[in-house]
N, C-alpha and C positions, 0 to 999 in steps of 0.2 A: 707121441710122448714128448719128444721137444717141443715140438708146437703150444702143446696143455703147457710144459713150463715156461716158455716164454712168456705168454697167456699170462699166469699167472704172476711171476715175476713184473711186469710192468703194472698189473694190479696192484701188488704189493710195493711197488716204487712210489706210488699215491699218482701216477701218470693217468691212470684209468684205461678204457680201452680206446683204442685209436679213432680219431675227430675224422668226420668225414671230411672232404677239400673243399675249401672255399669256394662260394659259387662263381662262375666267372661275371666278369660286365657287361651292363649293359652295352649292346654294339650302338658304337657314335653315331652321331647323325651324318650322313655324307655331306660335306659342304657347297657349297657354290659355288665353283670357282669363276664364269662367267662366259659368254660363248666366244672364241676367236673364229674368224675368219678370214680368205684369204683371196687377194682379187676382188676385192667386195665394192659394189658402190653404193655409197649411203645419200636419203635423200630426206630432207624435211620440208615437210606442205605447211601450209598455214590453215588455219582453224576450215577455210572456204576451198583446200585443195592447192593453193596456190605455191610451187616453189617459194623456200627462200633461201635455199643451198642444194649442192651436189658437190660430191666429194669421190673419186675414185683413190683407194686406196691398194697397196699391195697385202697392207695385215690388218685386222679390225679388230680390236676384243672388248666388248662389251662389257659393263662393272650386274653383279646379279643381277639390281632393279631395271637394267637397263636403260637405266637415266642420265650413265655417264660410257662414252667409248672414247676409248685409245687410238690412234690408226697409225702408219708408217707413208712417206711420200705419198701422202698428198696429192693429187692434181684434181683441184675444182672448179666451182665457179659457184658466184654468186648472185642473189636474182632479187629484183625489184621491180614491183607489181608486175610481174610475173617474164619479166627481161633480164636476161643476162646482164650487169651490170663489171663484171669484176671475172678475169681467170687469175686464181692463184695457183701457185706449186708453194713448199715447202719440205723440212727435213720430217716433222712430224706433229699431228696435230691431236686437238682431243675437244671432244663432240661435250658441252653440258647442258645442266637446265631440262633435260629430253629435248635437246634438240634449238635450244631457243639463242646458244650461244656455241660459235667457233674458236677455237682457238688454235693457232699456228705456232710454230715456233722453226727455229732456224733456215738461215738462207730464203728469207720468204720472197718472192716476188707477185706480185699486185698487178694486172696489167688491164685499165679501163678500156671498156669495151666500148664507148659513148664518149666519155672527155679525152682519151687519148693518154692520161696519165700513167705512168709505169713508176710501181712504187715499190723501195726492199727494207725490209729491214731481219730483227730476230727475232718479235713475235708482234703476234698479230689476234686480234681479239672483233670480232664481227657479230654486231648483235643487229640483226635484221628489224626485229618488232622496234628496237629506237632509232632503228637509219644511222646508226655511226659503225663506223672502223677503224681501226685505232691500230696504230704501227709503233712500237717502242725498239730502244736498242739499234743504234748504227740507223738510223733511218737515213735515206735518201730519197729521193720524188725527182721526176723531169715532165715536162708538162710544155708542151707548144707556146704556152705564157712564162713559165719558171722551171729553175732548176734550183730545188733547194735540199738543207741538211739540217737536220733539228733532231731533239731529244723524244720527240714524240708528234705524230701527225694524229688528227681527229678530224676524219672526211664523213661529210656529212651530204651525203650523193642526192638527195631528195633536193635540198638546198643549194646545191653547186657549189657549196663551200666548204673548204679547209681552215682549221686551226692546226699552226704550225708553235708551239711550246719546248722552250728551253736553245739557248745559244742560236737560235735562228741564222741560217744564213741563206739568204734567194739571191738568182743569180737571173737577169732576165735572158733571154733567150732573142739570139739575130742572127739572120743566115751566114752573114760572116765577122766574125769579131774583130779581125784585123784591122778591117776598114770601116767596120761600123761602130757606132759608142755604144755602150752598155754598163747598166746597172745593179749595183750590187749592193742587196740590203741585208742590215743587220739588226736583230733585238732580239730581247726573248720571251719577244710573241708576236706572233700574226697571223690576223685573218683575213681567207684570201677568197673572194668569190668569185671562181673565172670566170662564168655566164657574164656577169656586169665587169670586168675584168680593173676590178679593185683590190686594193691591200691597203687594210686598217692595221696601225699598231697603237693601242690604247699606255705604253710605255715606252720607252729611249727608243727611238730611231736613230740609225745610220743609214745614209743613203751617200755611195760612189760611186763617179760617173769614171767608164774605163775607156781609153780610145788605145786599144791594141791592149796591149801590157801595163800602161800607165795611169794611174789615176791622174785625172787634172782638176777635178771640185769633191770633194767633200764637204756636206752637210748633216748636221744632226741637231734632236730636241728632241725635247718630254715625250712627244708622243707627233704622228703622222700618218699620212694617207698618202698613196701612189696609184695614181688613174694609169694602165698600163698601154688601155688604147687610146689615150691622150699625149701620153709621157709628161706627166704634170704631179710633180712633187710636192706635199703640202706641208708645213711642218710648224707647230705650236709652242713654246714652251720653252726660253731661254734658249733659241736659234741661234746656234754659228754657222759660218759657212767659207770654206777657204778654197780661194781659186788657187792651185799649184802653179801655175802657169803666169800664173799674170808679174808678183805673189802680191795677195790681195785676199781681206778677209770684212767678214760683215759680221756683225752681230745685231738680232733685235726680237722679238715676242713671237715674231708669225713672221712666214717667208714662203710665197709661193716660186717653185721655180718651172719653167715652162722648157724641159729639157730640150724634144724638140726644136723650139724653136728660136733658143741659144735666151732665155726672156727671164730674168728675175722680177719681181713684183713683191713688193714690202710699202703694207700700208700701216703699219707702227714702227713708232721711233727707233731706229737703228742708227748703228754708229758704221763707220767705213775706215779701213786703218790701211797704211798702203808702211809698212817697213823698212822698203829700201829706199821713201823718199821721206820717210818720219814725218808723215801726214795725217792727220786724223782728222773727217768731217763727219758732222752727226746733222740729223734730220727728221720731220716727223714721219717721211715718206720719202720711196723713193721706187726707180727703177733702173734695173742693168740689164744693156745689152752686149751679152756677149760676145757676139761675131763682131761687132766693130769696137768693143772694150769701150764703150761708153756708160758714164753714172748718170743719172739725173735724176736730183733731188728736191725736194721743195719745204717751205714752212717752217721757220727758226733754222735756217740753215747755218753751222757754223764750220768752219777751215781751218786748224790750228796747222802750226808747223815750228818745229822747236828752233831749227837750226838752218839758214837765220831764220828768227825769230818772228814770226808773223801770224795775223788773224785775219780772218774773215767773216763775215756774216751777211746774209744777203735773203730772199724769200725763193729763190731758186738758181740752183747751180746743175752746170753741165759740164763734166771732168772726162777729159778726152784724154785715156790711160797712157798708147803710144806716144804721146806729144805731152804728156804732163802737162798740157792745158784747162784750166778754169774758167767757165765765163759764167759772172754774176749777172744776175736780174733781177730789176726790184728794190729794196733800197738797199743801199748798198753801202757797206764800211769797209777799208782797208785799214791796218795798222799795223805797223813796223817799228822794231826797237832800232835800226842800226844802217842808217841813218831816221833816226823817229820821225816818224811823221804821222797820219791818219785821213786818209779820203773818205771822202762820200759824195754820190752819185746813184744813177738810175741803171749803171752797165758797166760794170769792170772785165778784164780780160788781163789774162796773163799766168804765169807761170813761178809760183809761190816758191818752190827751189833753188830758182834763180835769186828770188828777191828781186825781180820784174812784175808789176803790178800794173795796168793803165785804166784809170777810172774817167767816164766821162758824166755827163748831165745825161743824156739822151733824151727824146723828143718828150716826154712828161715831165723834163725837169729843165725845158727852156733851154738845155745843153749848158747847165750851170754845175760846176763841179767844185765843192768845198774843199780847200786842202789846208789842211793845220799841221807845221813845221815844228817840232819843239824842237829848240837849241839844244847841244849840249850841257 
């Protein structure tokens, strides 16, 4: 009887009789999540079989298509046509492309299996089918030719060569630094092919020579090349160059310097400025040898000197640094404000700072020497 009433009662409420339940959902699809593994080593062949990576990992997980993996430490190696080329480690890496590209990241180290090179940086990017590897972040490289640090290394191990990009600094490398000179280059950029053991920089070079702690020459311009197994510095484009040592500085277009061998070589016009004797001579050409501190210039050669006041011009000169000695050849003018006067001759010698000048004829000029006195 209760029953029939309630029955009836929710009829009579306009409820009707009770809805059956909602049907449930359909059940989702289970997703993908992707496979991990652990202890795994991962390898990819080339189209013919042939290595061009191996990678042991501690964890691996694979993305569903299996075109992308994650891994944890790292330790591989890398291979070209079909040689170990490269062992890395790293903090963690990740496999893409199915395989066609490495990527590294933290604490990485690089260590050439063939050039000797060992290289670190915080990621690393290795794409085998184009032969490059690419090191970004904190990079550093040391190498039996160089020690250097740059914003990014691009090794191109088919070629034997490195592009080094951004704040460049190389440091050449000698079994002892103390007692031997060394090199230290700066730009930001260079390429470096150790095989032919060159370094092009197509923008500013800096090139310092260090003997222990001390720089004693500096040179820089537009753009240079450094022969490493010559030790021959080449340099283009609004060239200076300062000997610390001397103190002594050069300026001119092009300036080869022949480290080794203590040898400058400048065959466009430079100038030569000496400061502490307010000298300045210019010329079309010229050469400096270093170990005996000797100039030798030639072709419109002029000698200025403010205090006292004196000139010279001659078609070749030879400035003997230690002894502040001059000897002209060629035709030759002397001219002096104090007491005034003006030589000419085939050979002058003497010592401009003093205002000691000695001009003769010599044997092409019958030993005839003009001298014009102006009075007061």
């Amino acid at each position: 009887m209760v029953v029939a009433i309630l029955g009836l009662g929710a009829y009579w409420l306009g409820i009707g009789p009770l809805a059956p339940p909602p049907p449930l959902p359909p059940p989702e699809e289970e997703v993908e999540t992707g496979l991990t593994l652990r202890n795994v080593t991962l390898e990819q062949p080339d189209e013919n079989g042939v290595l061009l990576w191996r990678v042991k990992a501690e964890e691996a997980t694979y993305s569903p298509d299996r075109s992308v993996a994650t891994f944890t430490r790292p330790d591989g190696e890398l291979f070209q046509d079909g040689e170990v080329i490269y062992n890395v480690t790293a903090d963690s890496g990740e496999m893409r492309d199915n395989g066609n590209t490495i990527v590294l990241r933290g604490n990485i180290v690089a260590r050439g299996v063939q050039n000797g090179a060992i290289l670190r940086g915080q990621e690393m990017e290795w794409r085998p089918q184009e032969d490059i590897l690419v090191l970004r972040q904190d990079v550093t490289g040391s190498h039996p030719q160089l020690r250097a640090t740059a914003d990014e290394f691009r090794v191109f191990n088919r070629e034997n060569r490195m592009e080094l990009q951004g704040d460049v600094v190389a440091n050449t490398v000698v079994e002892d630094p103390s007692t031997e000179p060394w090199l230290k280059l700066q730009a930001q950029e260079l390429a470096w092919d150790w095989d032919q053991e060159q370094i092009d920089s197509p923008e500013a070079l800096r090139v310092e020579q260090f003997k222990d702690t001390t720089i004693t020459e500096v040179v820089q311009g537009q753009r240079g090349q450094v022969d490493l197994a010559d030790q021959v510095a080449t340099l283009q484009g609004a060239v200076t160059m300062q000997f610390l040592t001397l103190p002594l500085s050069v300026r001119s277009e092009a300036l080869e310097w022949r480290v080794k061998e203590e040898q400058i070589n400048l065959n466009q016009p430079l100038t030569v400025v000496r400061p502490t004797e307010n000298l300045v001579v210019t010329a079309r050409q010229g050469t400096m040898n270093l170990a005996d501190e000797v100039i030798t210039v030639s072709q419109e050669v002029v000698a200025v000197r403010q205090d006292p006041q004196s000139r010279l011009t001659t078609d070749r000169l030879t400035w003997t640094i230690p002894s502040q000695t001059l000897l002209a050849e060629g035709q030759v003018n002397y001219q002096q404000t104090n007491p005034a006067l003006n030589l000419n001759g085939s050979r002058g010698i003497g010592r401009l700072q003093e205002g000691i000048f000695t001009v003769d004829g010599g044997a092409n000029n019958d030993g005839q020497v003009v001298t014009e006195i102006v009075p007061n």
